[in-house]
N, C-alpha and C positions, 0 to 999 in steps of 0.2 A: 359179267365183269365189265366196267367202264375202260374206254378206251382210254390212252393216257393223252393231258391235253400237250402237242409236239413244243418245245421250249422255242421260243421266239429267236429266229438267227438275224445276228446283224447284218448290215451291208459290208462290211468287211469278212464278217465269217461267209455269207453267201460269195463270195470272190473268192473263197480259198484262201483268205489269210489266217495261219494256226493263230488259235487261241492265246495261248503265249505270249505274244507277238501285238496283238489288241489294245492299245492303249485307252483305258478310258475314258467316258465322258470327264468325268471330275477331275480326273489326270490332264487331260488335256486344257482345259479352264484354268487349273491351276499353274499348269507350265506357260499358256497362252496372257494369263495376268501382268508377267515381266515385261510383255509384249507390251503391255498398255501403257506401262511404268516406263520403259527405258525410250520408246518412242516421245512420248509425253515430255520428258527430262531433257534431252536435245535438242528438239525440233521447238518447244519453250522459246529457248531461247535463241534456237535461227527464224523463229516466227516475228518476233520483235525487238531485236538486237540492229536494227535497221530505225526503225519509228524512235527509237531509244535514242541511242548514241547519234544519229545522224542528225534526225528533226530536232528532236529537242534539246540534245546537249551539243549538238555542231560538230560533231567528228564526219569527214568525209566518206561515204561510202566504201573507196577504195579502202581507209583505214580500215574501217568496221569489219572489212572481208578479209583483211591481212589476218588482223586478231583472230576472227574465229578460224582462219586456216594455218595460222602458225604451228597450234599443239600436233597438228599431224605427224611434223617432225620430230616428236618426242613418241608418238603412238608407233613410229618405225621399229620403237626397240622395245615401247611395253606392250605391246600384242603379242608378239611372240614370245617375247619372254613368261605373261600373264598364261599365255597358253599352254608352254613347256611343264610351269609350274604345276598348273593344273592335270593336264597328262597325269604327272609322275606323283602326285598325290595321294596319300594315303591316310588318311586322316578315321577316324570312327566315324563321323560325319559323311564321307564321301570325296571325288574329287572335284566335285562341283559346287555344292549347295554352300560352304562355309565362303567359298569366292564370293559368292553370290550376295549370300545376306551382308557381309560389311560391304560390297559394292555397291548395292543399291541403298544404304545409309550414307557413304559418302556422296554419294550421286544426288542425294535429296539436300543434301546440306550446300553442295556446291550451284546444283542449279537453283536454289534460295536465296544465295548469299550472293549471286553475278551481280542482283539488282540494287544493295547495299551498298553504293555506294556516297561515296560525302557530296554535300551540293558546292556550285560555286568555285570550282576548278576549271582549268582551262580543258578544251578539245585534244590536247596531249597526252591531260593526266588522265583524263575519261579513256583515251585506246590502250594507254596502259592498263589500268583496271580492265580493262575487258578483256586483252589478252593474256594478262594472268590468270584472272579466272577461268576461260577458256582453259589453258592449261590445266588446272586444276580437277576442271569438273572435266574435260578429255582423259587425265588418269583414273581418277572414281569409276567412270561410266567403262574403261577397256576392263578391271581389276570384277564388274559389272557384267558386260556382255560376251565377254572371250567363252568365260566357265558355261554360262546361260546359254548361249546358242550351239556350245558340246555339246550341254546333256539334251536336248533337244534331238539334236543327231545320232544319238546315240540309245535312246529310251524305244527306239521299234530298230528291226531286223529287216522287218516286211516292204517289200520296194511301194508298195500301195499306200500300206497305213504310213509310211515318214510323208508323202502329200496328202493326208486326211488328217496329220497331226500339224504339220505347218500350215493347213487351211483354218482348222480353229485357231491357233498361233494370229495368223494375217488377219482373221476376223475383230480379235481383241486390241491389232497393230491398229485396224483402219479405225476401231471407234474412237481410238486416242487422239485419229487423227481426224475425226471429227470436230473434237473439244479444240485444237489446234487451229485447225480455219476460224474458229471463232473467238481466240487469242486476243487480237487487238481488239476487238468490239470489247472481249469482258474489261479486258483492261481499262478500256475510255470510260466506262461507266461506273466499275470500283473506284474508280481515279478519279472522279469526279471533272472527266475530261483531262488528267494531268497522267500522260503517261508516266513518268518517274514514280508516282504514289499509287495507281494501277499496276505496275510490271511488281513493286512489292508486295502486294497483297497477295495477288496471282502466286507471283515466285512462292509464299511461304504453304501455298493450298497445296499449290504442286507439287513440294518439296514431303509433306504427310502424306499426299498420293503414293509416290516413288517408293518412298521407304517402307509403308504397308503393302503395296503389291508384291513388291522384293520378299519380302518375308514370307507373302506366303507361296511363293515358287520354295523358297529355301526348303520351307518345314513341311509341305503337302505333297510334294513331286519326287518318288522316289528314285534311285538311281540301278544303274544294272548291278547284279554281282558281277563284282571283278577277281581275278587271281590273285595270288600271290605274288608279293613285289618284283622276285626274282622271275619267275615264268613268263615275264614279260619284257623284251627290249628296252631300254631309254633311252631318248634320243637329246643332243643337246642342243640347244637352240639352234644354233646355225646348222646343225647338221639336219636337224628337223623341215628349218626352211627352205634349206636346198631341196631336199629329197619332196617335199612339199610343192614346188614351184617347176619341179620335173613333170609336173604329172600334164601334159598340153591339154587335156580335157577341161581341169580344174583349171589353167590359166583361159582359157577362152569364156569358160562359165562366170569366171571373175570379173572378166575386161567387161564382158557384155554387159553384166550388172552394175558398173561403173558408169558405160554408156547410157544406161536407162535412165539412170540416178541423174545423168549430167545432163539429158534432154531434158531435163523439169527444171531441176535447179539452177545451172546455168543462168538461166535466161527469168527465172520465176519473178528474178528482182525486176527486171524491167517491166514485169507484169503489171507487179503493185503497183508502180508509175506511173504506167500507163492507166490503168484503171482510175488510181484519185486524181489524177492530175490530166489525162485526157478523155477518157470514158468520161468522166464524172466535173470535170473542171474545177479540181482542187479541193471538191466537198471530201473532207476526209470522214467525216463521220459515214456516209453513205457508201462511200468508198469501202470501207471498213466491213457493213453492212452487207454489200454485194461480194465483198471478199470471202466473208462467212458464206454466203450462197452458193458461189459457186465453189468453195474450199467444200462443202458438206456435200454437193452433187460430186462430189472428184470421190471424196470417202464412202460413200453413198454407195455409188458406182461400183466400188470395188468390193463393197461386201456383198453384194447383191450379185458379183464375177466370182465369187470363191467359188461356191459350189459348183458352177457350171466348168469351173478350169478345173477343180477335182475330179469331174466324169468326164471333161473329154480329156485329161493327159490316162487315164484307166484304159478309155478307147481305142485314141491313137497316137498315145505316146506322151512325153515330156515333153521332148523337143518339139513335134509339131507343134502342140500347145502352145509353150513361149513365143515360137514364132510368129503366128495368129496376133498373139497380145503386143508382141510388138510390134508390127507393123500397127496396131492398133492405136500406136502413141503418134506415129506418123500422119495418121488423118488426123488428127486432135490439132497437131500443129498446122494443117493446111487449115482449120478451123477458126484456127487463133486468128486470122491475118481477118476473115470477111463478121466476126464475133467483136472483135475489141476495139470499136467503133462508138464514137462522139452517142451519149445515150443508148448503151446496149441495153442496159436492165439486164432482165433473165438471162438476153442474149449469152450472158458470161459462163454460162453452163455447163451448154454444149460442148467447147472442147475440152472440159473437165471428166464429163461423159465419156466420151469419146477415147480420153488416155486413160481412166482408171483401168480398165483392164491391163494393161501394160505393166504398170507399175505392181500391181496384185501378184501378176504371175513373178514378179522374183520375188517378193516373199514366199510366196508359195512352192514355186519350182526350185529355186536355186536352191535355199535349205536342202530338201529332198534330194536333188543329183546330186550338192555336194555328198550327202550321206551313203549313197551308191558309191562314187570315187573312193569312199571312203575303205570301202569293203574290196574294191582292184585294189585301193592302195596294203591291205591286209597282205595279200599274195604276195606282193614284192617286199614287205618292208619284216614282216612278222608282227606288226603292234596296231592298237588300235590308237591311231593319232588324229582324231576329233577334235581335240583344242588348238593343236596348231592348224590343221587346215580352218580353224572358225578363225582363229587368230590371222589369219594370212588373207581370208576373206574378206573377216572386218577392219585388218587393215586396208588394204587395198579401198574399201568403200567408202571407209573416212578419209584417207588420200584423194578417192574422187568428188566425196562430200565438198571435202575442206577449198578442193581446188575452184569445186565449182561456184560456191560461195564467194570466194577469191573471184573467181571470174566472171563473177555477175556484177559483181562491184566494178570491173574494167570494163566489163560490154560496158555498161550504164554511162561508164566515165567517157568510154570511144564512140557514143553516138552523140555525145554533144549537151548531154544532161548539164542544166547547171541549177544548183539548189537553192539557190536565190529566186529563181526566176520561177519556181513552180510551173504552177497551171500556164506560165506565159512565156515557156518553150517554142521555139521557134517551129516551124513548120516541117522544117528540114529535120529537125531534132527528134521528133515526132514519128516521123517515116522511118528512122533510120533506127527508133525503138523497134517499133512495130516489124518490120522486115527484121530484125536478130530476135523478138519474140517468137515467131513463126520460123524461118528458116533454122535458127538455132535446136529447134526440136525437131524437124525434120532429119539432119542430117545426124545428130547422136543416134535418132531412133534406126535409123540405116543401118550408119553402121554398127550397130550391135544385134541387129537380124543377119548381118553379113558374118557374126562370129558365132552367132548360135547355131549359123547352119552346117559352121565342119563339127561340133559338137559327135564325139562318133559312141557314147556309152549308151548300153542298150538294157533291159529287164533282161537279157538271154546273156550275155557279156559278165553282169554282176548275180546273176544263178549260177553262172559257171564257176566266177570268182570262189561263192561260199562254197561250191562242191569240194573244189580243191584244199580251201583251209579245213574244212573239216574232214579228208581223206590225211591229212597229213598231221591232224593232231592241233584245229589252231586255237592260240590262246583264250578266246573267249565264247565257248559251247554256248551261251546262255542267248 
């Protein structure tokens, strides 16, 4: 009698992750696609919403940052609200997927239509139109990402597999954000060098992007069983965010992520500037060109960091991990200052290199601890409230987004930028770039290694957590 041949075990089943619990390849691809979609749909139009409104229709920098940081103020009350909703959801469908598919339809239609605008209007009417829309496409995209990054949190049990699930997630994030560095270049050449007729063409690819990847998250990715409506707590919005924003683990997890976000963006505008107008003296097209370079080494970098931040946060932990990767954003910006020099070329790589890991590990980490917090939060509350903490997360990040945006448009403005004068920036102006492109990511990257480090949730902390809900009967065995 032949011996039987032994069935091949995964990397997660050799670690002791139940079966059950395994998110699949195809499962994960498919939940990892919105990824590609809802990154794509945003960062669109913070990639060139600057070249746009500023260069060629004349609206000032600081405008351009108002506008796209205004709707945050509106996402203060539909985030949580978006989230609530979803929670308490009961639909056939699920309480995620029906959010999902009309978010990512309005989201494709909004960030399509930013660039629709009339010609021949003054610099007024242009920051109006863009903070509407902003507005706009800020409600599609919460109604969007609130439901989407729940069931993501919610689709594994296993404290391992939620970082082997947001790592293919971050893989599909970073290739969008590949196509993203290379934004303005596709633009100048659709456009036949006419940004306005470029950003349309783009806007409408993008906009069939969005709304096909959205769809197939909706229809492919299935969701957990859940109880009966009554067996379950609800909570109501503000009760939800309080009890939400109690939890000091989940507010340090948040700030840090914030911080991360604001050591890039901040400061990323003075980048460009610096690169077409003094790296490059004004060549925008080349400027453009090395922009894609070194934007594709940043994306590059960071998928090429996934896996190795999925083995070693398995090793030795979450937190060491994040830490690692952040501090890692800190040499990137010591980087930037001896990198972003009269004729770099390549040079502009390096500290693109240097920070992707940084940035990788909260997509990757943060999802995952928040979904640990999620299961402490279990013990104390009785419900599983994955929409509002994604909601409380995502807002907080577009509050740091919005702000930062905002306040890349003020650095630029407070070092003496003037947009007339291009390439023929004063010396002083120049320095004074350069030193808030470098320092300015130094000190965000700091201090969000200073909040990751009281971070106190542990894999023995959230094993103990499930022991207890399950000695006591809790809501959701599956």
């Amino acid at each position: 009698m032949q011996p039987s041949t032994p069935k091949p075990v995964s990397p997660s089943e050799a670690a002791g992750t139940p079966s059950s619990e395994i998110v699949s390849t195809g499962t994960r691809i498919a939940y990892g696609s919105s990824a590609f979609a809802e990154n794509l749909a945003i960062n669109s139009v913070n990639q060139i919403a600057n070249p746009v409104f500023n260069l060629a229709l004349g609206v000032s920098p600081v405008l351009v940052g108002t506008a796209l940081a205004l709707p945050r103020l509106w996402d203060a009350f539909m985030d949580p609200w978006i989230g609530t909703l979803s929670d308490n959801c009961q639909s056939r469908w699920g309480r995620r997927r029906p959010f999902i598919l009309i978010g990512a339809l309005l989201t494709a239609l909004c960030a399509a239509g930013i660039w629709f605008f009339p010609e021949g209007r003054s610099p007024a009417f242009y920051f109006g139109w863009l903070a509407i829309g902003s507005l706009l496409l800020s409600t599609a995209y919460s109604i969007f990402v609130v439901p989407y990054g729940a069931l993501g949190l919610e689709l594994t049990r296993d404290y391992h597999e939620r970082t082997r699930l947001m790592g293919t997630k971050s893989m599909l994030h970073k290739l969008s954000g590949v196509l993203n560095q290379w934004l303005l270049k596709v633009v100048l050449i659709v456009g036949n060098n006419s940004m306005v007729a470029g950003s349309r063409i783009c806007g409408l690819i993008i906009g069939v992007i969005v709304a096909s990847l959205g769809a197939v998250t909706a229809t492919r990715v299935p969701e957990r069983p859940r109880p009966a409506v009554s067996s379950a707590p609800k909570f109501s919005v503000w009760r939800g965010w309080r009890e939400t924003v109690k939890r000091r683990d989940f507010v340090l997890l948040a700030s840090a992520q914030c911080l991360i976000y604001a050591s890039i963006l901040v400061i990323d505008n003075t980048g460009f500037y610096l690169n077409v107008f003094y790296v490059n003296d004004g060549n925008m097209a080349y400027g453009a060109l090395l922009k894609g370079i070194a934007g594709t080494g940043f994306q590059l970098g960071g998928l090429l960091a996934i896996p190795a931040i999925v083995r070693l946060s398995r090793r030795i932990g979450k937190k060491p991990t994040f830490l690692l990767c952040t501090l890692s954003i800190a040499l990137g910006g010591i980087a930037k200052w001896f990198c972003y020099v009269p004729d770099a070329g390549w040079l502009l790589v390096v500290p693109s290199l240097l920070m992707a890991p940084g940035l990788v590990a909260v997509m990757v980490l943060v999802p995952s601890m928040t979904a640990d917090i999620c299961d402490l939060d279990e013990v104390t509350t009785g419900a599983r409230r994955e929409g509002m903490f994604n909601a409380v997360l995502g807002w907080m990040l577009k509050v740091a987004l919005s702000g930062s945006i905002f306040l890349a448009g003020v650095v630029l403005n407070l070092t003496g930028w003037q947009t007339e004068l291009k390439a023929g920036q004063t010396a002083e102006t120049f320095f004074a770039m350069r030193v808030a492109f470098s320092a300015g990511t130094i000190l965000f990257a700091l201090l969000a290694a200073a909040l990751i480090a009281g971070y106190r949730v542990t894999e023995e902390s959230v094993a103990e957590s499930r022991r207890l809900v399950a000695r006591r009967g809790g809501i959701d065995r599956n």
